[in-house]
C-alpha positions in Angstrom: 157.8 -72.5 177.0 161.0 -70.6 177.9 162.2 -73.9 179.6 165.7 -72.4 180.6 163.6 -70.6 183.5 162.9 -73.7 185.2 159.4 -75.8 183.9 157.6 -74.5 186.4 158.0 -71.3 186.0 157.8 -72.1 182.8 154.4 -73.2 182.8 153.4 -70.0 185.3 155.0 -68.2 182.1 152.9 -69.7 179.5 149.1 -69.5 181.5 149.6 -66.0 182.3 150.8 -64.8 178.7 147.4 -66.9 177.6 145.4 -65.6 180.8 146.4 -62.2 179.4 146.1 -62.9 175.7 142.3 -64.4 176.7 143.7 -67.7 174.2 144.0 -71.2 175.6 147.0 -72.7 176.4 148.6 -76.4 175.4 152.0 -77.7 176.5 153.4 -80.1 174.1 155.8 -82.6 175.8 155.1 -81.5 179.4 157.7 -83.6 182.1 158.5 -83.4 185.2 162.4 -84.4 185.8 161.3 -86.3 189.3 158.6 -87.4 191.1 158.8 -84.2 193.4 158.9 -82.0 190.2 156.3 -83.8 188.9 153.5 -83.8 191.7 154.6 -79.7 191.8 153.8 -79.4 188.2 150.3 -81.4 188.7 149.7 -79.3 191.9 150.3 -76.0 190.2 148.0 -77.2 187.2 145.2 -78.7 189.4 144.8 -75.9 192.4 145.8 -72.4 190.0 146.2 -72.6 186.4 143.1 -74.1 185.0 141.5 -71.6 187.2 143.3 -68.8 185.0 142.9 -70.6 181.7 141.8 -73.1 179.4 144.9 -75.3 180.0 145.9 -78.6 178.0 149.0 -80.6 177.6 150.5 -83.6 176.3 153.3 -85.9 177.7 156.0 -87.7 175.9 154.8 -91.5 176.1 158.2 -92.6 176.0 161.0 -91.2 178.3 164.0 -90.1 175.6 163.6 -87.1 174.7 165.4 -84.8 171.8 167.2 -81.7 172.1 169.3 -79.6 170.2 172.8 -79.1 172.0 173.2 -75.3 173.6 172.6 -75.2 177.4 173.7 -71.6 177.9 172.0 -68.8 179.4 169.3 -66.7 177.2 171.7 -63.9 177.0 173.6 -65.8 174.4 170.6 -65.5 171.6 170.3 -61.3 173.1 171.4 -60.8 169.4 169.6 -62.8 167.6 171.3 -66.6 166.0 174.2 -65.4 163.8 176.1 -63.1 166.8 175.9 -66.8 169.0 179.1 -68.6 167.1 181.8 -65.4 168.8 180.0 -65.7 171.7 180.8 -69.5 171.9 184.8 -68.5 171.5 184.3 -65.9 175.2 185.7 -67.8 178.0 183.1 -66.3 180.2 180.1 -67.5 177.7 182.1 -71.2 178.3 181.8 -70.8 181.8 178.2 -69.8 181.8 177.8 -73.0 179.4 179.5 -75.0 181.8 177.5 -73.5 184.7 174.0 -74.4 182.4 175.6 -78.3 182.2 176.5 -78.4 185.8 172.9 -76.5 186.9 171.1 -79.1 184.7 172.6 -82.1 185.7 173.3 -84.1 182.7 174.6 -87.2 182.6 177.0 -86.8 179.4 177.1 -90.7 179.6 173.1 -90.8 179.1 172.7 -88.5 176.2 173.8 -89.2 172.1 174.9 -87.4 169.6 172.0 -87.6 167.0 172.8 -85.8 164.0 175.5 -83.6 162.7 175.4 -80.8 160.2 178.9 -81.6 158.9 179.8 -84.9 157.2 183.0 -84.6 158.8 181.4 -84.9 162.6 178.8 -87.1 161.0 181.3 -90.0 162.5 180.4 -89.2 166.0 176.5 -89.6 165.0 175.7 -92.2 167.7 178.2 -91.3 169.8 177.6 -90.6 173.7 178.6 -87.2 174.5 180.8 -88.9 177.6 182.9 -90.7 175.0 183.4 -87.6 172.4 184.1 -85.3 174.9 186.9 -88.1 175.8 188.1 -88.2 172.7 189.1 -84.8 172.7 190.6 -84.1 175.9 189.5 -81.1 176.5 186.8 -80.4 179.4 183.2 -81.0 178.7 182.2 -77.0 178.0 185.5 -77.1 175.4 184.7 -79.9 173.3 181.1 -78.9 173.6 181.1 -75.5 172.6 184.1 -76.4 169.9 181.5 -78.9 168.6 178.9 -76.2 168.3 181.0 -73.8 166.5 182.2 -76.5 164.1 178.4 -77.6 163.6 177.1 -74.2 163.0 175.2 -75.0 166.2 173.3 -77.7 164.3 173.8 -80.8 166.8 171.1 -82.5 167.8 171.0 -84.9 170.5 168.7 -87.7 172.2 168.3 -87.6 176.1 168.3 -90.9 177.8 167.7 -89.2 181.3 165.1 -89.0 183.8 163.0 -91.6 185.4 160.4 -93.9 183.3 158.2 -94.0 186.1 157.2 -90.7 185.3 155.9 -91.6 181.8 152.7 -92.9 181.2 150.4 -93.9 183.1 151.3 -91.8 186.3 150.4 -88.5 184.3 146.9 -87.3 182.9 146.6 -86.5 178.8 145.0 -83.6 179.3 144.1 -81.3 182.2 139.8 -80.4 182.0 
């Protein structure tokens, strides 16, 4: 799922590329960020899309999830992985990056550097992304995007966020 659009349009995404296709459709790792979310998601599933589909998903049963570090728009990958480093160094790709952290509200302090590329950054392997952006005192979308360029965008990170009510057991395994 092209998560960047939202997860539920997302997920509208995904069942009508299978509705077309005439394939069944399984979401790996399906998760609401809130309870609100999360009841819009089940609503969506339960009233449209296994209407359309042979729908299936999975959920995380544990609430950390892992990511790799690049919240920028789509446009940045128009031109395939090796034209993204320059577009890290335009000041209006930064904004747009710092836009993307702002628009998905992440908690720097609630989200850990998980592995480096480079043995040199391999020393902030652990690290919150609160504390290494401090350590550089630069703003967040700086030291981030600095990061990625020096990492070859290879940073991947564990996300501490969300709300573990919203694990297990208040979703289904598998929509019928």
């Amino acid at each position: 799922m092209r998560y960047k659009k939202g997860i539920l349009p997302a997920l509208r995404e995904a069942v009508e590329i299978g509705r077309r296709a005439g394939v069944a459709v399984h979401i790996s790792h399906l998760k609401g960020h809130d309870a609100n979310e999360a009841e819009q998601i089940l609503g969506y599933i339960d009233k449209t899309a296994r209407h359309e589909v042979d729908l299936s998903f999975d959920v995380y049963p544990y609430q950390p999830a892992r990511r790799c570090l690049l919240s920028a728009s789509d446009e940045i990958w128009e031109d395939g992985p090796l034209a993204v480093l320059p577009k890290l160094l335009d000041p209006a790709m930064r904004a747009r990056f710092a836009a993307g952290l702002e628009a998905y509200d992440l908690e720097l302090d609630k989200i850990h550097i998980a592995w480096t590329l480079s043995k040199e950054n391999a020393r902030h392997q652990g690290k919150l992304l609160s504390d290494y952006v401090a350590e550089t005192d630069l703003s967040p979308e700086e030291a981030l995007c600095n990061l990625l360029i020096e990492e070859r965008l290879a940073v991947l990170l564990v996300f501490n966020q969300g709300d573990d009510r919203l694990v297990i057991p208040s979703w289904p395994m598998i929509c019928i």
